[in-house]
N, C-alpha and C positions, 0 to 999 in steps of 0.2 A: 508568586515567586516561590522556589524552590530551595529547598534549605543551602544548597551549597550556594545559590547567588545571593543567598542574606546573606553567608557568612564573609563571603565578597564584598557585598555591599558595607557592611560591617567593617572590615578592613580598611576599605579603601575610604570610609569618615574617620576612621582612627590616625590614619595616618596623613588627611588631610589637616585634623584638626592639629594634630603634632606640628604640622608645617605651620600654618597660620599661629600655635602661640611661641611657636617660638623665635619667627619673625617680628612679632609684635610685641615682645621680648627688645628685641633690636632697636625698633622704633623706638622705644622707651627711651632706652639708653640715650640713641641717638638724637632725644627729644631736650631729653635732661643735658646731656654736655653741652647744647645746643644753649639752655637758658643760662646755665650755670658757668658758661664761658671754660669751661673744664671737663673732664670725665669726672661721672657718678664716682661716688661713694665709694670704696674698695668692697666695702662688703657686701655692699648693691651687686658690683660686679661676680661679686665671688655666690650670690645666693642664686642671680640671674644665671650663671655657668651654670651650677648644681639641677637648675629647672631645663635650663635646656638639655640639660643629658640625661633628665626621666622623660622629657618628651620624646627625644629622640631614641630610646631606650625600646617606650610602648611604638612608637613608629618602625621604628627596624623588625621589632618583635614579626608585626604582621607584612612588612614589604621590607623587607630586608637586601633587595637589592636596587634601590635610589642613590643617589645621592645628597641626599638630606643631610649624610652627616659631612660628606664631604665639603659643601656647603658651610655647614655652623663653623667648620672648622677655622673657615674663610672671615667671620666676625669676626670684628674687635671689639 
């Protein structure tokens, strides 16, 4: 491989992994309100927001034209 397709390649786990945690993020939540007969914690919710918007943050950084955030926007 050639240095511009690692850095391709590079991007494109960056901004996969972005996706997966911050779906899995969701699950959580959605796991928790699930047992708890209620929505998480506020501050859960409020630390969980904060984490997804340094995911999506490093995500955009390197593909910056998805819809990823468009997306997160879309959780509750």
């Amino acid at each position: 491989m050639n240095e511009p397709e690692i850095k391709e390649m590079l991007a494109d786990l960056i901004w996969l992994n972005a996706l997966i945690a911050t779906e899995l993020i969701q699950v959580t939540e959605n796991t928790s309100a699930i047992l708890r007969n209620s929505p998480p914690p506020q501050s859960c919710l409020a630390e969980h927001h904060a984490l997804r918007q340094t995911a999506l943050s490093m995500a955009e950084k390197y593909r910056p034209e998805t819809v990823l955030g468009q997306h997160l926007g879309k959780h509750q």
